[in-house]
BAZAZA-710617 format. One line per field, with one value per atom (N, C-alpha, C): residue in one letter; chain; atom name; y, x, z. Coordinates in nm, 3 decimals, always signed. Each point is the difference from the previous one (the first is absolute). Example, Ala and Ser with C-alpha at 12.3 -4.5 7.8 and 13.67 -1.06 7.14 Angstrom:
% residues 2
residu <- c(A; A; A; S; S; S) $
chaine <- c(A; A; A; A; A; A) $
atome <- c(N; CA; C; N; CA; C) $
py <- c(-0.569; +0.119; +0.120; +0.105; +0.119; +0.109) $
px <- c(+1.319; -0.089; +0.090; -0.035; +0.082; -0.077) $
pz <- c(+0.780; +0.000; +0.000; -0.072; +0.006; +0.073) $
This chain:
% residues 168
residu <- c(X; X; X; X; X; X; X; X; X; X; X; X; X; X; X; X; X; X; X; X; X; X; X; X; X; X; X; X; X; X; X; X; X; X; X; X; X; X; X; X; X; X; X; X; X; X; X; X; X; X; X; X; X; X; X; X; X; X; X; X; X; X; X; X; X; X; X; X; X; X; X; X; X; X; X; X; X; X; X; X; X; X; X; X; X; X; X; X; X; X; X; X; X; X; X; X; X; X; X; X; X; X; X; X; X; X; X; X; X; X; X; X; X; X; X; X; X; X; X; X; X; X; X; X; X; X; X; X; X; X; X; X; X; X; X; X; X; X; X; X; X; X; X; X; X; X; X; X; X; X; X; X; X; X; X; X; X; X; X; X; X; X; X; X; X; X; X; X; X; X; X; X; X; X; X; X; X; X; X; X; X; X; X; X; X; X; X; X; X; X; X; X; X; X; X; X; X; X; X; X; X; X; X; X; X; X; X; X; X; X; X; X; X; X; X; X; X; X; X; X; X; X; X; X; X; X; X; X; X; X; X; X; X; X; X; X; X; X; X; X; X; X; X; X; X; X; X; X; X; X; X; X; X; X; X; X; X; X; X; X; X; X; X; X; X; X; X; X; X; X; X; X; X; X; X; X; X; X; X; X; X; X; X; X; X; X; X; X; X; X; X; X; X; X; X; X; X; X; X; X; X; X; X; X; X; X; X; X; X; X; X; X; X; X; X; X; X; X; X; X; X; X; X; X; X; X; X; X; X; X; X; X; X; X; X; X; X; X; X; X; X; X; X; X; X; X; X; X; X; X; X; X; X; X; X; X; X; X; X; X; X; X; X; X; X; X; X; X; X; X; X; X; X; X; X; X; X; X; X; X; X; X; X; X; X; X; X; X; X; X; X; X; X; X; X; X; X; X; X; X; X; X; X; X; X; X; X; X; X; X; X; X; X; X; X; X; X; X; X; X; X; X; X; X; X; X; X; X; X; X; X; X; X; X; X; X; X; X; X; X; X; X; X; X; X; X; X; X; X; X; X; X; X; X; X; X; X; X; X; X; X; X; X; X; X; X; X; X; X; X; X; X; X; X; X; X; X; X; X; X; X; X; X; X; X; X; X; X; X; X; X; X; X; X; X; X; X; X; X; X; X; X; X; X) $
chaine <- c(A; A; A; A; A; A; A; A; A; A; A; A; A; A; A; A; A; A; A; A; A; A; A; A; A; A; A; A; A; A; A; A; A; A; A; A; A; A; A; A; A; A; A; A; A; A; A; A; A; A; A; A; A; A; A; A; A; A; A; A; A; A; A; A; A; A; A; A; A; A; A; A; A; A; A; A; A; A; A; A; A; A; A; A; A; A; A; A; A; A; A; A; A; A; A; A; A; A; A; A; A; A; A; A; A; A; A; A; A; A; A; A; A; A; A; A; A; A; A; A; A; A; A; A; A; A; A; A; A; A; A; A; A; A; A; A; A; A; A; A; A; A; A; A; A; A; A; A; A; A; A; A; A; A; A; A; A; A; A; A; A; A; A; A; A; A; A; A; A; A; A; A; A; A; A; A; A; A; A; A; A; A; A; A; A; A; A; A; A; A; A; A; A; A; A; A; A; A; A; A; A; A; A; A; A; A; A; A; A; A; A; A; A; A; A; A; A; A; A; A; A; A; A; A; A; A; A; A; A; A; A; A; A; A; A; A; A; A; A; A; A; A; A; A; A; A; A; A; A; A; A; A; A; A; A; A; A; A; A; A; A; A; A; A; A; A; A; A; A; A; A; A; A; A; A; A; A; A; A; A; A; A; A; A; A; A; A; A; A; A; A; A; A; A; A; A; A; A; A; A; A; A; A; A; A; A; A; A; A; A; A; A; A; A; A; A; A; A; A; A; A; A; A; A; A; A; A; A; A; A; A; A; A; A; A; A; A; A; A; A; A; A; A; A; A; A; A; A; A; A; A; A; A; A; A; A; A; A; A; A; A; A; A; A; A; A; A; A; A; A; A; A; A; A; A; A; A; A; A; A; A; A; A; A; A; A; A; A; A; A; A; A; A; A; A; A; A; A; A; A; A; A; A; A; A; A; A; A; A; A; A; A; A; A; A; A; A; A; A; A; A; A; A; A; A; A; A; A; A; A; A; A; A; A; A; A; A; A; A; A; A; A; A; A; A; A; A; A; A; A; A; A; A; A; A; A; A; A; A; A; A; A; A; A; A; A; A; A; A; A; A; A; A; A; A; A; A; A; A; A; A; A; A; A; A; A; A; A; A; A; A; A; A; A; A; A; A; A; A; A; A; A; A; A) $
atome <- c(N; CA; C; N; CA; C; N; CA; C; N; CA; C; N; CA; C; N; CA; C; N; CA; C; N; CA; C; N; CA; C; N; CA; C; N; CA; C; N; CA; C; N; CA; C; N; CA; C; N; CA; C; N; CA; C; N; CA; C; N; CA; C; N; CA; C; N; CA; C; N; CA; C; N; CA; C; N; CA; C; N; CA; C; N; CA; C; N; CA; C; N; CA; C; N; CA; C; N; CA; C; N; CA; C; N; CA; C; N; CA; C; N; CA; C; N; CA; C; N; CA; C; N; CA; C; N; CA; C; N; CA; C; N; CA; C; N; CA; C; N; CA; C; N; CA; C; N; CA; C; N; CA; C; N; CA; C; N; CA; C; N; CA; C; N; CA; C; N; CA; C; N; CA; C; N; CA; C; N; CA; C; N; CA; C; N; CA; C; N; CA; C; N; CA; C; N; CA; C; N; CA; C; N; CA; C; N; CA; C; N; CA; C; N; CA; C; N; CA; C; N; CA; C; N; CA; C; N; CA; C; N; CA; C; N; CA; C; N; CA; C; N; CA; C; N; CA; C; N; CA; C; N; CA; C; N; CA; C; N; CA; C; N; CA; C; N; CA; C; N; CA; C; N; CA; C; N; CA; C; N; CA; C; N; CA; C; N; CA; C; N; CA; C; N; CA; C; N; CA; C; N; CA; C; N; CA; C; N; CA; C; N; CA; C; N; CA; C; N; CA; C; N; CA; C; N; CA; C; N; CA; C; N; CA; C; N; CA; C; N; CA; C; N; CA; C; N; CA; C; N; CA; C; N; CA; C; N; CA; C; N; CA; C; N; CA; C; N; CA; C; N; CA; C; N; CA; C; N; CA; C; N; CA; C; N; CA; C; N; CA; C; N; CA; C; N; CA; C; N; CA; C; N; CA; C; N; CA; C; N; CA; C; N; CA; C; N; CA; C; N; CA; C; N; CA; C; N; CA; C; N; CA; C; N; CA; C; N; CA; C; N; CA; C; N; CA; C; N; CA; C; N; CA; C; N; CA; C; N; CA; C; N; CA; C; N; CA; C; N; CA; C; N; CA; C; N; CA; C; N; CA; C; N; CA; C; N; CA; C; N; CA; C; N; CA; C; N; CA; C; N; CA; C; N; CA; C; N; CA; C; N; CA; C; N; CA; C; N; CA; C; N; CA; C; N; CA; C; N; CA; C; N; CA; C; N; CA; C; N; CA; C; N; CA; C; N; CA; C; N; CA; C; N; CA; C; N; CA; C; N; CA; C; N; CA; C; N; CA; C; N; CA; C; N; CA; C; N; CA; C; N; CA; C; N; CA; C) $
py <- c(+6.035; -0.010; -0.132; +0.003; -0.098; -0.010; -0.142; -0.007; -0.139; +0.046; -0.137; +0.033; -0.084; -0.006; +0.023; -0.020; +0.005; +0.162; +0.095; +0.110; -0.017; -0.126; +0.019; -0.042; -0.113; -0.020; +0.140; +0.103; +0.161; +0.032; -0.020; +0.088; -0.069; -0.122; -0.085; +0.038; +0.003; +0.025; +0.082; +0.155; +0.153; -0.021; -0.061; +0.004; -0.076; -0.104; -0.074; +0.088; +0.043; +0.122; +0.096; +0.068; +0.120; -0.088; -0.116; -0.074; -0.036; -0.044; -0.021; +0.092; +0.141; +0.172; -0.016; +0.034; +0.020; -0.118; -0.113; -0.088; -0.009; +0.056; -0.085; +0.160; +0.122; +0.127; +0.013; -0.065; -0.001; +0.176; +0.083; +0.092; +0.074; -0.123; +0.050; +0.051; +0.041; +0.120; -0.022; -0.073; -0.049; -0.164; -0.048; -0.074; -0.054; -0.066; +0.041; -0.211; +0.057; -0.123; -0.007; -0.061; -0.065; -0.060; +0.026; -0.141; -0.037; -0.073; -0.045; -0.173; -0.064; -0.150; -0.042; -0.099; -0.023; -0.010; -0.039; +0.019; +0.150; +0.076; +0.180; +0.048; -0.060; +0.024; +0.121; -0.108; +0.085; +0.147; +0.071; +0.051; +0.117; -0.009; +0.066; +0.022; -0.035; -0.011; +0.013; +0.150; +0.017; -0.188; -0.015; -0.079; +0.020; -0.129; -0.008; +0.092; +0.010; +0.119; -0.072; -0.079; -0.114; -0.090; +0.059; -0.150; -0.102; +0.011; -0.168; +0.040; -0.113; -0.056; -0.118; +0.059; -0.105; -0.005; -0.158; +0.000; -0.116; +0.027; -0.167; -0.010; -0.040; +0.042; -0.097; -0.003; -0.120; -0.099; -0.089; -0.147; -0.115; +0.047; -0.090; -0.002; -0.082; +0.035; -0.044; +0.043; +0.014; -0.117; -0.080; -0.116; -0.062; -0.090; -0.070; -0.144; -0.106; -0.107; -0.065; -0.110; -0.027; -0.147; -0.022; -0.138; +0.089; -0.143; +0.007; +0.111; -0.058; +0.106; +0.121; +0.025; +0.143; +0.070; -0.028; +0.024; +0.071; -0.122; -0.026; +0.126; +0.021; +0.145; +0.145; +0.013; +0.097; +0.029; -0.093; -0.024; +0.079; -0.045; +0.036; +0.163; +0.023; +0.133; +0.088; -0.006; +0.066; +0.008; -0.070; -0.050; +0.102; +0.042; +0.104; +0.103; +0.043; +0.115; +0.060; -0.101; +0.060; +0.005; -0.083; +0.013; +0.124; +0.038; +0.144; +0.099; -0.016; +0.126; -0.013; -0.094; +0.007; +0.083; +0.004; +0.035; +0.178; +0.032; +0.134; +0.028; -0.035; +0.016; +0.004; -0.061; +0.006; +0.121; +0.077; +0.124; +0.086; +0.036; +0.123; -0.044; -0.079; -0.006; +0.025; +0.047; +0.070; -0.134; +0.018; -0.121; -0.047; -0.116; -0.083; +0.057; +0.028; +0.007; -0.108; -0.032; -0.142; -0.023; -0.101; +0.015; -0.116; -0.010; -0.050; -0.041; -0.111; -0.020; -0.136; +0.004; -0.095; -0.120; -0.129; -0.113; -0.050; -0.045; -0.104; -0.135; -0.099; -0.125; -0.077; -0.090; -0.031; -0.143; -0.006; -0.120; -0.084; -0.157; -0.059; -0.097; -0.075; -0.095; -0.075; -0.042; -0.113; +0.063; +0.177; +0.091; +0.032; -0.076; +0.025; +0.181; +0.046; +0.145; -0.043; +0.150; -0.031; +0.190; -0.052; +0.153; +0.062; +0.142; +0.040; -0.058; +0.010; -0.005; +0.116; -0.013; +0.121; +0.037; -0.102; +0.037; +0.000; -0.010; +0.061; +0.141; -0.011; +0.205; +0.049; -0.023; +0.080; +0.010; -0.123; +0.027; +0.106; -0.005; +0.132; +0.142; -0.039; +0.105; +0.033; +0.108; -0.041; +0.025; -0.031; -0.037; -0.144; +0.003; -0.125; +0.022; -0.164; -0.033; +0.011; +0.048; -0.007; -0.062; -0.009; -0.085; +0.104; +0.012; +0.133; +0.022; -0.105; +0.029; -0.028; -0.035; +0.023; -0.052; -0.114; -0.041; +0.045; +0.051; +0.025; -0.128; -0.046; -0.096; +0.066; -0.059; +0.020; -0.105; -0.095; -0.088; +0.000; +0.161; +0.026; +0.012; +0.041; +0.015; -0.122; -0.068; -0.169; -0.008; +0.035; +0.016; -0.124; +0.006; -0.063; -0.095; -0.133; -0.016; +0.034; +0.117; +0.092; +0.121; +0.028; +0.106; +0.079; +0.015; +0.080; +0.018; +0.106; -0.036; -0.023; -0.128; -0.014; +0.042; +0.093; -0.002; -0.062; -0.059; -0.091; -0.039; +0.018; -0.085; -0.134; -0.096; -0.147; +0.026; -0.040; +0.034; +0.115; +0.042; +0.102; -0.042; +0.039; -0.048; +0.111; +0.114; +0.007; +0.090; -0.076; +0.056; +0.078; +0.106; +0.095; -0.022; -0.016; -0.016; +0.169; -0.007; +0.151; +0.003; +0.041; -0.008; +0.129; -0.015; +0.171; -0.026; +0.069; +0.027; +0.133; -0.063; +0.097; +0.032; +0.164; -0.008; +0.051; -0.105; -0.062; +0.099) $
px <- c(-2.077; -0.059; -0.076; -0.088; -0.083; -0.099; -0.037; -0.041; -0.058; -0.156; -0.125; -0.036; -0.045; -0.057; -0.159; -0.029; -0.156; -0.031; -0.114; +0.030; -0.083; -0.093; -0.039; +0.115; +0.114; +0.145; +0.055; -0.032; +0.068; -0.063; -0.086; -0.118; +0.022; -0.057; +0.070; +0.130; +0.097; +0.131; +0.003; -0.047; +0.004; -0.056; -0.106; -0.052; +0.064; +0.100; +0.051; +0.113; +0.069; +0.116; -0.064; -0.082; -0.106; +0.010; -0.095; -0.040; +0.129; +0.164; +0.099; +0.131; -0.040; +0.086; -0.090; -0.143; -0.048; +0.009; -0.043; +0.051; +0.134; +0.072; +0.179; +0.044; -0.087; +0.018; +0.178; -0.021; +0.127; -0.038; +0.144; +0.008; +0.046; +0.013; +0.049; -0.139; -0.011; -0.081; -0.032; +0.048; -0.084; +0.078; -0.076; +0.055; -0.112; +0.068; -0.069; -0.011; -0.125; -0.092; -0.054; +0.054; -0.036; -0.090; -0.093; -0.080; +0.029; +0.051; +0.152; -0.024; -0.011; +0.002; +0.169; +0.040; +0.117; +0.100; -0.077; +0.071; +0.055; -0.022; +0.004; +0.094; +0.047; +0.051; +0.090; +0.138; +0.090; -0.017; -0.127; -0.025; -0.026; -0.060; -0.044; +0.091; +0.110; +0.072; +0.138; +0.052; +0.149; +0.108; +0.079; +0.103; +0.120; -0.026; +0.138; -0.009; -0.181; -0.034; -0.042; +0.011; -0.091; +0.126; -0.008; +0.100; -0.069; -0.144; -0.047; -0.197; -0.010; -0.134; -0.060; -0.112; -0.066; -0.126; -0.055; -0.093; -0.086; -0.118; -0.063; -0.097; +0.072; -0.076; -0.141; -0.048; -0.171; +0.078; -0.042; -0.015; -0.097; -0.052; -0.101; -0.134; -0.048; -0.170; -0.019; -0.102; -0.027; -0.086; -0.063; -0.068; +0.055; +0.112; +0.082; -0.019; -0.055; -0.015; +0.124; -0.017; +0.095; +0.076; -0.033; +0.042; +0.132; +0.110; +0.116; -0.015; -0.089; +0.005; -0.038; -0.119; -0.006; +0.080; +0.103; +0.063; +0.175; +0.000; +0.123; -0.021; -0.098; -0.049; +0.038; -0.104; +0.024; +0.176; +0.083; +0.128; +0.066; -0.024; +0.078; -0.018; -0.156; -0.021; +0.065; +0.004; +0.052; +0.164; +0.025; +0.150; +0.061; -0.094; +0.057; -0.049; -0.109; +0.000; +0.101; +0.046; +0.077; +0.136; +0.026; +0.120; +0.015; -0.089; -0.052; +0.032; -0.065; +0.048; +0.120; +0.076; +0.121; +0.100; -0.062; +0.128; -0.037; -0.151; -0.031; +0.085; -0.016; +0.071; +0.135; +0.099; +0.125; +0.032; -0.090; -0.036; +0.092; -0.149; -0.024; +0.120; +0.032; +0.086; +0.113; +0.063; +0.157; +0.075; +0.138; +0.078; +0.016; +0.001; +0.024; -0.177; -0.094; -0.116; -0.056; -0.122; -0.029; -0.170; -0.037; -0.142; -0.054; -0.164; +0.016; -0.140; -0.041; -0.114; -0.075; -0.149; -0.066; -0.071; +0.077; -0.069; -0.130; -0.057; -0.099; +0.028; -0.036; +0.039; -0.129; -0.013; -0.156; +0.009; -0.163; -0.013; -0.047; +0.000; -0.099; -0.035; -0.099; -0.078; +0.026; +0.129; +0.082; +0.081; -0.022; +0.093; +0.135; +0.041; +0.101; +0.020; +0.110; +0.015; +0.067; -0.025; +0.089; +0.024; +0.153; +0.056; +0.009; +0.041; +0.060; +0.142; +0.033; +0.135; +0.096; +0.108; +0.028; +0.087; +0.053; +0.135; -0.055; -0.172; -0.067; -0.056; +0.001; -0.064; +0.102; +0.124; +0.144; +0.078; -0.061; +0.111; +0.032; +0.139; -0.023; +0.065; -0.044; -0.003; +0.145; +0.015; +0.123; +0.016; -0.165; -0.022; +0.067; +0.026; +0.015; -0.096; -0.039; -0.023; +0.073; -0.070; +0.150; -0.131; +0.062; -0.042; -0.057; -0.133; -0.046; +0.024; +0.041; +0.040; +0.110; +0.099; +0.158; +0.045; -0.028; +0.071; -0.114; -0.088; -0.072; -0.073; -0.002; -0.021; -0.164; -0.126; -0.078; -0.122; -0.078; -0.092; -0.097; -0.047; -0.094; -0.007; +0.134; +0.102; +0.003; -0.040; +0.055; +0.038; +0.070; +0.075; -0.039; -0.072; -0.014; +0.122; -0.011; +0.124; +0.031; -0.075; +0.033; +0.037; +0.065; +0.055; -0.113; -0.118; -0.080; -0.127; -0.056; -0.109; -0.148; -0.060; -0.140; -0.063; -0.110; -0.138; -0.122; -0.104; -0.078; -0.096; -0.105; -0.118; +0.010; -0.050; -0.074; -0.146; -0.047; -0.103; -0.009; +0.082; +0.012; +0.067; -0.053; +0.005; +0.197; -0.049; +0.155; +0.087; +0.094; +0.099; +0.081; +0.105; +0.111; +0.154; +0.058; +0.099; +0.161; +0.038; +0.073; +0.125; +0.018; +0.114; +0.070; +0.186; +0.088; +0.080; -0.031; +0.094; +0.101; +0.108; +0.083; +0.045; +0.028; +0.053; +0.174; +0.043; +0.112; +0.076) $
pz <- c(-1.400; -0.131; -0.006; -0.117; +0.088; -0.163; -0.065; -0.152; -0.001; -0.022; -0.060; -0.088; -0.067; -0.145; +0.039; +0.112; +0.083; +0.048; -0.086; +0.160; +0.145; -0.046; +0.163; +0.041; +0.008; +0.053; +0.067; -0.112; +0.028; +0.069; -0.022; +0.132; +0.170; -0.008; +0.124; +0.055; -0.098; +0.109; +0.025; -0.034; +0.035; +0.110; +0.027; +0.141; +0.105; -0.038; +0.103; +0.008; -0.081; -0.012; +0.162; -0.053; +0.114; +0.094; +0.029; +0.156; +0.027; -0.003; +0.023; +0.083; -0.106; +0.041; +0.110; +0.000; +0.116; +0.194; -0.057; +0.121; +0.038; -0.098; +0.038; -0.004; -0.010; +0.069; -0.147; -0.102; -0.115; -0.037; -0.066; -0.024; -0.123; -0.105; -0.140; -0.048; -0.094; -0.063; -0.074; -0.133; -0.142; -0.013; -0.111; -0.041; -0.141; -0.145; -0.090; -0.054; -0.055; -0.025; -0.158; -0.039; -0.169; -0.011; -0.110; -0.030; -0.139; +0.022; -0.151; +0.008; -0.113; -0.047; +0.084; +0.053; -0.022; -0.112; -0.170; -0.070; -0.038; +0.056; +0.031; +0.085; +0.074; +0.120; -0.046; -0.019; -0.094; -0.054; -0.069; -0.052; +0.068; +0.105; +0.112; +0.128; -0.006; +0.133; -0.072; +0.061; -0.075; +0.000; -0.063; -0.035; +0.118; +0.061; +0.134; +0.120; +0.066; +0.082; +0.110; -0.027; +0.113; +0.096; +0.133; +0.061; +0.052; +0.041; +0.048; -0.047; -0.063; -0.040; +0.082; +0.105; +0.052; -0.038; -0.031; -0.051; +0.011; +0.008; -0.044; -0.105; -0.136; -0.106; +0.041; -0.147; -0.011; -0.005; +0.101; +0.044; -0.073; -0.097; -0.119; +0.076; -0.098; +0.058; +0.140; +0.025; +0.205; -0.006; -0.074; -0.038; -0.065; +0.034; -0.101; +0.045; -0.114; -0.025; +0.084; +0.067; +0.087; -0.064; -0.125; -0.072; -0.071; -0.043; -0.054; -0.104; -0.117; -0.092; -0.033; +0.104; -0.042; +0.134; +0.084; +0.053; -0.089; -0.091; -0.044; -0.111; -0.053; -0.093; +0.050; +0.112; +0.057; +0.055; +0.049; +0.051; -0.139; -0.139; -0.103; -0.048; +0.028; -0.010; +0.099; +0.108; +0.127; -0.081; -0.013; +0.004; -0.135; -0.093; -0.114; +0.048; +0.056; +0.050; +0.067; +0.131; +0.049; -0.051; -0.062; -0.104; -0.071; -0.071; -0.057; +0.086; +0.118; +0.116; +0.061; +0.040; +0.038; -0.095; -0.150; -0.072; -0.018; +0.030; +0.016; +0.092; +0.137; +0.142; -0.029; -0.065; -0.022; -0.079; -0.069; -0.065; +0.076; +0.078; +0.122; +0.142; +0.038; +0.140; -0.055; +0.102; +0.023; -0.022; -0.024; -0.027; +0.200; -0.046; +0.207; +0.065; -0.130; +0.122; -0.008; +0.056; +0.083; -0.027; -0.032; -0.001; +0.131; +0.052; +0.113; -0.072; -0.034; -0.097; +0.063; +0.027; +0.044; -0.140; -0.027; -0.097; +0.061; -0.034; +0.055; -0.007; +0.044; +0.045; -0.042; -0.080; -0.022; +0.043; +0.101; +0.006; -0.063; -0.029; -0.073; +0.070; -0.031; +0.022; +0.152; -0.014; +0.115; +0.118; +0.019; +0.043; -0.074; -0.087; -0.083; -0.028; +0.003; +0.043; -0.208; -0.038; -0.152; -0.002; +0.011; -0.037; -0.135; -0.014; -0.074; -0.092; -0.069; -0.088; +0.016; +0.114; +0.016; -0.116; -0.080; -0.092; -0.121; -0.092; -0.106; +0.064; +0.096; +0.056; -0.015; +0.043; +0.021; -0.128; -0.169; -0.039; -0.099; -0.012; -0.089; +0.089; +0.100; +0.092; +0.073; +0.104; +0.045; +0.162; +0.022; +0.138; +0.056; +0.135; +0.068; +0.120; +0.031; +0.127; +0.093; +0.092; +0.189; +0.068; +0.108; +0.143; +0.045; +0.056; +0.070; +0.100; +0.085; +0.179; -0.009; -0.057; -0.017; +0.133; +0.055; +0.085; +0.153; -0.019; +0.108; +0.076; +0.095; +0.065; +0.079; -0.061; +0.067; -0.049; +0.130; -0.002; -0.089; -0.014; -0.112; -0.117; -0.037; -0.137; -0.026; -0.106; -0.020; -0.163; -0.102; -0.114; -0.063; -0.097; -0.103; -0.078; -0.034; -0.056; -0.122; -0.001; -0.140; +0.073; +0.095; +0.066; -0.006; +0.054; -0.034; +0.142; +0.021; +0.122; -0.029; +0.029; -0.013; +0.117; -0.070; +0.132; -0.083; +0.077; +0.017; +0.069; +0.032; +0.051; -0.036; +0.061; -0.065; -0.027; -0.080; -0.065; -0.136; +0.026; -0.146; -0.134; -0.079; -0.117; -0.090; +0.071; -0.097; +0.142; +0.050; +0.053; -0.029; +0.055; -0.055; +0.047; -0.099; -0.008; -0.008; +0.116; -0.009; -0.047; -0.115; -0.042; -0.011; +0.004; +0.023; -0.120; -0.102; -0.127; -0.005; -0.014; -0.027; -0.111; -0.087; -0.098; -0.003; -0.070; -0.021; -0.115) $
């Protein structure tokens, strides 16, 4: 199942859906695609049907001013949105299901990385954070000291941050 508020979004993934069954030779048969607001979610997606939500919602504008404050703006907007959708998501997933959700990481000016707020997105909620590699020992894996995995270029302006919510 699969829900943008965008339909070229709908349109795009139907085709990566198609180019995917076909290269990876996959064999399930349907699968169904919303074009639903996130504040909708809920509405559209039976209650406690869902066991894992992966996703990488909008990451803020793709031209984002790289100074403190209009950094620190966009950070607050992101930060109720997704607050907003976490508590849709707690809707629709099964009790113990899991969401696997990509933040953005914004840079500013000095390389200074400025995260998310994970405990104004979460609250309310009755998700938790876990450790995503749970003890997995690997060079490339390097855990955030927010228990969390960054990927990254140098030179890019907003990095992603991978975070594993569990509901509790």
């Amino acid at each position: 199942i699969g829900c943008d508020k965008s339909e070229q979004a709908i349109s795009d993934t139907k085709k990566n859906i198609e180019w995917t069954k076909k290269i990876y030779d996959l064999s399930f048969k349907s699968y169904d695609l919303k074009q639903c607001d996130i504040y909708q979610l809920s509405s559209k997606i039976k209650p406690n049907s869902i066991d894992v939500i992966v996703t990488e919602p909008y990451l803020g504008p793709s031209r984002m001013l790289r100074n403190r404050v209009s950094v620190e703006k966009v950070v607050k907007e992101l930060e109720q949105l997704y607050h907003q959708a976490i508590l849709q998501f707690e809707k629709v997933l099964k009790p113990n299901g899991r969401i696997v959700m990509i933040w953005p990481v914004l840079i500013v000016d000095n390389n200074e990385k400025i995260y998310l707020n994970i405990k104004s997105i979460l609250k309310g909620s009755s998700f938790e954070k876990i450790n995503p590699i749970n003890g997995f020992q690997n060079k490339v894996l390097q855990l955030t000291n927010r228990q969390t995995l960054l990927y990254g270029r140098e030179g890019q302006q907003v990095w992603r941050e991978i975070l594993i919510l569990d509901k509790q």
